[in-house]
PDB file of N, CA, C and O in Angstrom:
ATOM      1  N   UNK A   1       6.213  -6.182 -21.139  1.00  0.00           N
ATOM      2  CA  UNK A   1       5.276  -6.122 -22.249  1.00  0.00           C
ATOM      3  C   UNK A   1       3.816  -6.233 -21.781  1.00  0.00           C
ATOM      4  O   UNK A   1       3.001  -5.445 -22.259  1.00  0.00           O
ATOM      5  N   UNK A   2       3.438  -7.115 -20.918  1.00  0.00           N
ATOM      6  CA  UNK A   2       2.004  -7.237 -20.572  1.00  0.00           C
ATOM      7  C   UNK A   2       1.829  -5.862 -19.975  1.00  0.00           C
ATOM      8  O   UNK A   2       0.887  -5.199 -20.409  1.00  0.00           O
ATOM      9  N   UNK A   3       2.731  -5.249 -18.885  1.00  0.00           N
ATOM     10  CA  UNK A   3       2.222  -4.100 -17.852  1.00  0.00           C
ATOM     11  C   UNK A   3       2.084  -3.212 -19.150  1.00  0.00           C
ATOM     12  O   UNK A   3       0.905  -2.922 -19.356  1.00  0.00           O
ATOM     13  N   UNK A   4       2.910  -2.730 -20.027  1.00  0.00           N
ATOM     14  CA  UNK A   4       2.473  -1.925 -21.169  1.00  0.00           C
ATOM     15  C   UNK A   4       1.009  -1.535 -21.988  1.00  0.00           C
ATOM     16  O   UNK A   4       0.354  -0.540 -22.298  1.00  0.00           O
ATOM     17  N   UNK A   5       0.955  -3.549 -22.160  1.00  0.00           N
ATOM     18  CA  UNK A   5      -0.379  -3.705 -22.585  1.00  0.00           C
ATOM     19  C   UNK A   5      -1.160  -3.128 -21.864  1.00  0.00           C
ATOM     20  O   UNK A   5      -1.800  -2.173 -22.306  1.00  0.00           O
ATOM     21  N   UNK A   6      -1.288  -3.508 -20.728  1.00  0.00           N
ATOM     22  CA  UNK A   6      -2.689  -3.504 -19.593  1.00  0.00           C
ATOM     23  C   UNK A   6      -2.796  -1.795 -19.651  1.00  0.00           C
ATOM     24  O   UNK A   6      -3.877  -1.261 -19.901  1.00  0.00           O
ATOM     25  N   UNK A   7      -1.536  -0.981 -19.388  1.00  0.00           N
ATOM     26  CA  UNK A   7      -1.731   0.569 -19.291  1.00  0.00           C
ATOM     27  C   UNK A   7      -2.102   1.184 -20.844  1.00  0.00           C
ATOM     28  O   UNK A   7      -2.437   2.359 -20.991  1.00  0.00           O
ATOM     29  N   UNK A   8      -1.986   0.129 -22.088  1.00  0.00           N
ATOM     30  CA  UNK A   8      -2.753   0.682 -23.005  1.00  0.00           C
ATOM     31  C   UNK A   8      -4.366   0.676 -23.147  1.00  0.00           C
ATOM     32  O   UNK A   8      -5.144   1.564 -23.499  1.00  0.00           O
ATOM     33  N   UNK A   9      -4.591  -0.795 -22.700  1.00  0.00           N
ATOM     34  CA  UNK A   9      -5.916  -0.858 -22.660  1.00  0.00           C
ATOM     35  C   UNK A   9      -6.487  -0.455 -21.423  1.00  0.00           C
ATOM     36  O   UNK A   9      -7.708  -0.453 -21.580  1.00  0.00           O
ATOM     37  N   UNK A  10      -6.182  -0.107 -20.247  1.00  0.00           N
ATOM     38  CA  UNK A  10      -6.703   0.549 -19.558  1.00  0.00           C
ATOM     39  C   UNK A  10      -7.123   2.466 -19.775  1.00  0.00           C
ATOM     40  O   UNK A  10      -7.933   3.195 -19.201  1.00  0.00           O
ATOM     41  N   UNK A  11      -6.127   2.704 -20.859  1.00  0.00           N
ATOM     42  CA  UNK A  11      -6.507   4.268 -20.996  1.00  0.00           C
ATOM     43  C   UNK A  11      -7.375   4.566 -21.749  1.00  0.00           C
ATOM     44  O   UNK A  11      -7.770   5.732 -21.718  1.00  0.00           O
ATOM     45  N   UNK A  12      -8.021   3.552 -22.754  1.00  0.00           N
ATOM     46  CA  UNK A  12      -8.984   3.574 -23.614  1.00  0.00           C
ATOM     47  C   UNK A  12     -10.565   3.214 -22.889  1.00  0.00           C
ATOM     48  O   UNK A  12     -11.642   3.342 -23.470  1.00  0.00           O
ATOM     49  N   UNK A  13     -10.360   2.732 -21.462  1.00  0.00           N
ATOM     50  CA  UNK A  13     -11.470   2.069 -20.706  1.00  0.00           C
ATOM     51  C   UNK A  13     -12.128   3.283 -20.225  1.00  0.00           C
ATOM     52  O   UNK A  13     -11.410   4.233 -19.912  1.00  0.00           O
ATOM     53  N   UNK A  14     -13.747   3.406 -20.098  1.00  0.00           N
ATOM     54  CA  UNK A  14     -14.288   4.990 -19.818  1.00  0.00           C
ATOM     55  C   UNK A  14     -14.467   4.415 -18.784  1.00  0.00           C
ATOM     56  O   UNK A  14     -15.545   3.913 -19.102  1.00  0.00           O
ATOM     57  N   UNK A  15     -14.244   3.944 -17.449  1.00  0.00           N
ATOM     58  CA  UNK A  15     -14.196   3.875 -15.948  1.00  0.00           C
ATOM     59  C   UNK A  15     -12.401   3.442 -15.237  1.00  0.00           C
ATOM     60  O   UNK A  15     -11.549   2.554 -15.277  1.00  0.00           O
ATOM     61  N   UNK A  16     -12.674   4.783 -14.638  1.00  0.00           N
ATOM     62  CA  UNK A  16     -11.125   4.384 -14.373  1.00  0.00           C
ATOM     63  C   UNK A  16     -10.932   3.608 -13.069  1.00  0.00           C
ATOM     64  O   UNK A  16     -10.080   3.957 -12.253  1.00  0.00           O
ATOM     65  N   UNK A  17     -11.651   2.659 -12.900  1.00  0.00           N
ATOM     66  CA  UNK A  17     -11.947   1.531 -11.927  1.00  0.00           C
ATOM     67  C   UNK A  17     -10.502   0.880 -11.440  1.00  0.00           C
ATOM     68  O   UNK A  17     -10.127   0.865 -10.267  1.00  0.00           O
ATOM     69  N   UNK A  18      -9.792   0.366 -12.525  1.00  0.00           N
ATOM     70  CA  UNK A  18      -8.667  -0.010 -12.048  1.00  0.00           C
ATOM     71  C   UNK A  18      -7.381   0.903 -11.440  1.00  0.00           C
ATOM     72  O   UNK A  18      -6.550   0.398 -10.685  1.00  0.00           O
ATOM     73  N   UNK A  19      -7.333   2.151 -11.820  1.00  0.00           N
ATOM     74  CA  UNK A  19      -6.603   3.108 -11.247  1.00  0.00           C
ATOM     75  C   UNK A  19      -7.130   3.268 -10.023  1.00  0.00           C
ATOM     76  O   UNK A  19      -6.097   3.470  -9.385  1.00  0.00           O
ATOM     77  N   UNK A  20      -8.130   3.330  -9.130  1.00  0.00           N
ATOM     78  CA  UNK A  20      -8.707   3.337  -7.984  1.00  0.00           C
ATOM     79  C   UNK A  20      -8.490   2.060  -7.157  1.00  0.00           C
ATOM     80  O   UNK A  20      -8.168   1.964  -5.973  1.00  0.00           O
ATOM     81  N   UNK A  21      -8.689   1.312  -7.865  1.00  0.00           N
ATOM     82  CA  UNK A  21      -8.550  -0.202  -6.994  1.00  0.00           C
ATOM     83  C   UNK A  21      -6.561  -0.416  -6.709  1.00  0.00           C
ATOM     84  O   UNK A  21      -5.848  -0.822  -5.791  1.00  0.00           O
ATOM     85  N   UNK A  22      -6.360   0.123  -8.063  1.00  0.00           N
ATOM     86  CA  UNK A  22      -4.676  -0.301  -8.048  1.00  0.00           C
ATOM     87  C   UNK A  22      -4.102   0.662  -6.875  1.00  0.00           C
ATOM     88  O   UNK A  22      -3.286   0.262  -6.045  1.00  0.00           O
ATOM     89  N   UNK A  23      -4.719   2.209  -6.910  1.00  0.00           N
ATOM     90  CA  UNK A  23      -4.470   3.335  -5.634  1.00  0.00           C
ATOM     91  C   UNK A  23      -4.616   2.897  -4.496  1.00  0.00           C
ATOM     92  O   UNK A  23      -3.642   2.989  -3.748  1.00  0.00           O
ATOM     93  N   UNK A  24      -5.863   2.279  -3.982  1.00  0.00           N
ATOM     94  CA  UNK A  24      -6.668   1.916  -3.023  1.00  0.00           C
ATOM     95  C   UNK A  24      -5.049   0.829  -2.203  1.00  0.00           C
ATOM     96  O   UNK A  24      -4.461   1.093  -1.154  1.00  0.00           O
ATOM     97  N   UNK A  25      -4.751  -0.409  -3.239  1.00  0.00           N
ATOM     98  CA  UNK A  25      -4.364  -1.290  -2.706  1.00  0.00           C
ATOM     99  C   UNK A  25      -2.916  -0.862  -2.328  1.00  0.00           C
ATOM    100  O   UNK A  25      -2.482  -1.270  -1.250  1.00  0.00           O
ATOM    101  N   UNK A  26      -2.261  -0.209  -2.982  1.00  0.00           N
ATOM    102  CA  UNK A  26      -0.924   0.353  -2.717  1.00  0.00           C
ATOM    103  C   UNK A  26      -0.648   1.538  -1.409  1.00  0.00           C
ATOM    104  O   UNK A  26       0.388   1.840  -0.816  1.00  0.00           O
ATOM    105  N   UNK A  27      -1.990   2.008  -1.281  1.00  0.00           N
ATOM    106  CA  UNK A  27      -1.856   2.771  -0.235  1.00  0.00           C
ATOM    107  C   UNK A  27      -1.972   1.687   0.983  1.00  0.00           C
ATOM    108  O   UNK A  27      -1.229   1.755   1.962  1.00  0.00           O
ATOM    109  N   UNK A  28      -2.953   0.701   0.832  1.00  0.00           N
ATOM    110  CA  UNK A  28      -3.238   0.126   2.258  1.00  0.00           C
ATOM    111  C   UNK A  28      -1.797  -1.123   2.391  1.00  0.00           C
ATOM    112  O   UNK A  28      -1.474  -1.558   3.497  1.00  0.00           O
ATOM    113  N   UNK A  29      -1.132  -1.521   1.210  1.00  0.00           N
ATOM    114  CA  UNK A  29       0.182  -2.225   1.379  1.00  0.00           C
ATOM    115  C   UNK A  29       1.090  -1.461   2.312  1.00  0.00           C
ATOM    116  O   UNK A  29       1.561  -1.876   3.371  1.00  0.00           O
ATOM    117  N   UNK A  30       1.327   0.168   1.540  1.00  0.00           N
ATOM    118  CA  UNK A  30       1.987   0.900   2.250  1.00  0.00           C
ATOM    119  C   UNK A  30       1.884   1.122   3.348  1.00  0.00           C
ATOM    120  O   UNK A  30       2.975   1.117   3.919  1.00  0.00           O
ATOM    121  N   UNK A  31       0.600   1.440   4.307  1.00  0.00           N
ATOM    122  CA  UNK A  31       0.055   1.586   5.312  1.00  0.00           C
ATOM    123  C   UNK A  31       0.409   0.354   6.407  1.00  0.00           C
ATOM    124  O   UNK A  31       0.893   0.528   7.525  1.00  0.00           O
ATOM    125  N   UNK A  32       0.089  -0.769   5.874  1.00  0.00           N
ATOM    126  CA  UNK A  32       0.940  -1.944   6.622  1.00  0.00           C
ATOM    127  C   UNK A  32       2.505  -2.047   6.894  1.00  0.00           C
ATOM    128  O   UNK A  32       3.257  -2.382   7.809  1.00  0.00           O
ATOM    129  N   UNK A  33       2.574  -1.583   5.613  1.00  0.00           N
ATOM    130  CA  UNK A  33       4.333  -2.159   5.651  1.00  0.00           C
ATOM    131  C   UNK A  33       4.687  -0.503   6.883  1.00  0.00           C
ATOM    132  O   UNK A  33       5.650  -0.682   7.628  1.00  0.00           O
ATOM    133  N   UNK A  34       4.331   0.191   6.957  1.00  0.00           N
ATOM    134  CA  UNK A  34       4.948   0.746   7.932  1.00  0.00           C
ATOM    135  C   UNK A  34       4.290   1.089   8.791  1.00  0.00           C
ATOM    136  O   UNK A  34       4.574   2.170   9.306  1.00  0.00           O
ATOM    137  N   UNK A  35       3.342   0.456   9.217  1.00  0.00           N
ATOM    138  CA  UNK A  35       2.833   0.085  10.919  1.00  0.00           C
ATOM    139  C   UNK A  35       3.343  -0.394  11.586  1.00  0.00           C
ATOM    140  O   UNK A  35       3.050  -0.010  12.717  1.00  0.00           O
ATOM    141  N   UNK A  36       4.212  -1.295  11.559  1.00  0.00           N
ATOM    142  CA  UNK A  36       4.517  -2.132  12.295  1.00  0.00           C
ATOM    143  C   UNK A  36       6.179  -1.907  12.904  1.00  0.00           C
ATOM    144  O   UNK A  36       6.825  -2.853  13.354  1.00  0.00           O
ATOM    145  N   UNK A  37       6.626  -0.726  12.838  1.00  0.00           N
ATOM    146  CA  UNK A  37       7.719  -0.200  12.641  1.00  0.00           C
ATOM    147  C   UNK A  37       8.222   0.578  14.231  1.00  0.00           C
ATOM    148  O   UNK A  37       9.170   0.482  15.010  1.00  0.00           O
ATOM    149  N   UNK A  38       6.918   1.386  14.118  1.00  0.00           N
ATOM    150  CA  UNK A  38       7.318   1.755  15.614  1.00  0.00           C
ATOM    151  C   UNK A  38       6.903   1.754  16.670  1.00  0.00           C
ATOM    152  O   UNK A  38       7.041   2.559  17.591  1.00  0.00           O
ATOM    153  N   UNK A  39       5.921   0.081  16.523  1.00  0.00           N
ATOM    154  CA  UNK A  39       6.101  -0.401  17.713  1.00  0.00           C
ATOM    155  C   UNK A  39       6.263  -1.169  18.423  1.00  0.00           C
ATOM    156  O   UNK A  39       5.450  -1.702  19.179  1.00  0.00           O
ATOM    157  N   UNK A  40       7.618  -1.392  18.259  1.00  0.00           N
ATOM    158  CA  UNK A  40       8.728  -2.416  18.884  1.00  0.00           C
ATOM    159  C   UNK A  40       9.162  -1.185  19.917  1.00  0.00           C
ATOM    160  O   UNK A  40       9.945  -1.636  20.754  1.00  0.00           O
ATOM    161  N   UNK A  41       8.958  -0.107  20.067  1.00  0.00           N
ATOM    162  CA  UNK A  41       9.847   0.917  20.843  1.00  0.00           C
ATOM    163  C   UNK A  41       8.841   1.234  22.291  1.00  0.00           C
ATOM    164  O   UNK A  41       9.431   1.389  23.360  1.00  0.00           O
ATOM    165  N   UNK A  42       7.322   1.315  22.249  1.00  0.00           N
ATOM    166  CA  UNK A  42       6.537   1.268  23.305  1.00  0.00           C
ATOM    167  C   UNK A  42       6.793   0.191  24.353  1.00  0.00           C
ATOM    168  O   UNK A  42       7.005   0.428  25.542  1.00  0.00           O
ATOM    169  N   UNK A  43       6.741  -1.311  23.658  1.00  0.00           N
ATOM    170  CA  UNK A  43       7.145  -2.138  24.230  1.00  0.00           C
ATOM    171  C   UNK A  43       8.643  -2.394  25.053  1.00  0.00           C
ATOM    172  O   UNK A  43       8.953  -2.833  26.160  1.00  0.00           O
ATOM    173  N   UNK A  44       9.326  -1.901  23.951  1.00  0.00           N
ATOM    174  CA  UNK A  44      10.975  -1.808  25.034  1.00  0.00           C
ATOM    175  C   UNK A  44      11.006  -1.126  26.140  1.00  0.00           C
ATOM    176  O   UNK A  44      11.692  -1.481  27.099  1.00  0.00           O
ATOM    177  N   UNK A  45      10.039   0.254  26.136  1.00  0.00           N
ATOM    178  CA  UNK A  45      10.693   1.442  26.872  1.00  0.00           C
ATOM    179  C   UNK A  45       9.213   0.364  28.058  1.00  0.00           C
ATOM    180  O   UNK A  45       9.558   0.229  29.232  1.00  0.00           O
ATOM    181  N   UNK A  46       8.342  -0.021  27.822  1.00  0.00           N
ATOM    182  CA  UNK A  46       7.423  -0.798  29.044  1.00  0.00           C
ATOM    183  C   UNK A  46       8.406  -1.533  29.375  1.00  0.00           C
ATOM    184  O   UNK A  46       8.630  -1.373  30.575  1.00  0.00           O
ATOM    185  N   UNK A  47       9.280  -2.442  28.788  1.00  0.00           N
ATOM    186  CA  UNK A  47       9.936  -3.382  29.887  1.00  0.00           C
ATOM    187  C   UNK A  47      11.077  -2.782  30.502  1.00  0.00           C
ATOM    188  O   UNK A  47      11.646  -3.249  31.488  1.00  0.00           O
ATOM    189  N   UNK A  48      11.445  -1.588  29.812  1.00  0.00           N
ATOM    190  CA  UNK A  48      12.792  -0.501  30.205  1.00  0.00           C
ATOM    191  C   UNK A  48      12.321  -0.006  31.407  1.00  0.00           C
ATOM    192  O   UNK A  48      13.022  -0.263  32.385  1.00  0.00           O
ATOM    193  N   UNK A  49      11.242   0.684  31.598  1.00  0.00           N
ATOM    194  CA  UNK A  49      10.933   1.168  32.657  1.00  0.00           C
ATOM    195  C   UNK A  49      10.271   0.242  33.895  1.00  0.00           C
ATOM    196  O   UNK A  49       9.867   0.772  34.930  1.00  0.00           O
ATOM    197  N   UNK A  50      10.215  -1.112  33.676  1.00  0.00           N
ATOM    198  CA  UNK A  50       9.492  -1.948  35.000  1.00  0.00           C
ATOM    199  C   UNK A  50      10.538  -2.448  35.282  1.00  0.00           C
ATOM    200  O   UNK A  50      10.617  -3.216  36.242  1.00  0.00           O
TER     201      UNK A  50
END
């Protein structure tokens, strides 16, 4: 019920400020959550190969 709310009163708002900030932050979550993914494999193949 609140997320409803908020996307009603956000479509009536003439700056779409929060759609940018809400974009902004979901991309850079995303961006983290899969950084860190592949590279555990540089490191193996460095101690694989010494």
């Amino acid at each position: 019920m609140p997320r409803r709310r908020w996307v009603s009163h956000a479509t009536l708002r003439d700056s779409p400020l929060d759609a940018i900030l809400s974009g902004t932050i979901m991309r850079a979550v995303s961006f983290l959550a899969s950084t860190p993914l592949p590279l555990p494999l540089p490191v193996f193949l460095l101690f694989r190969l010494s």
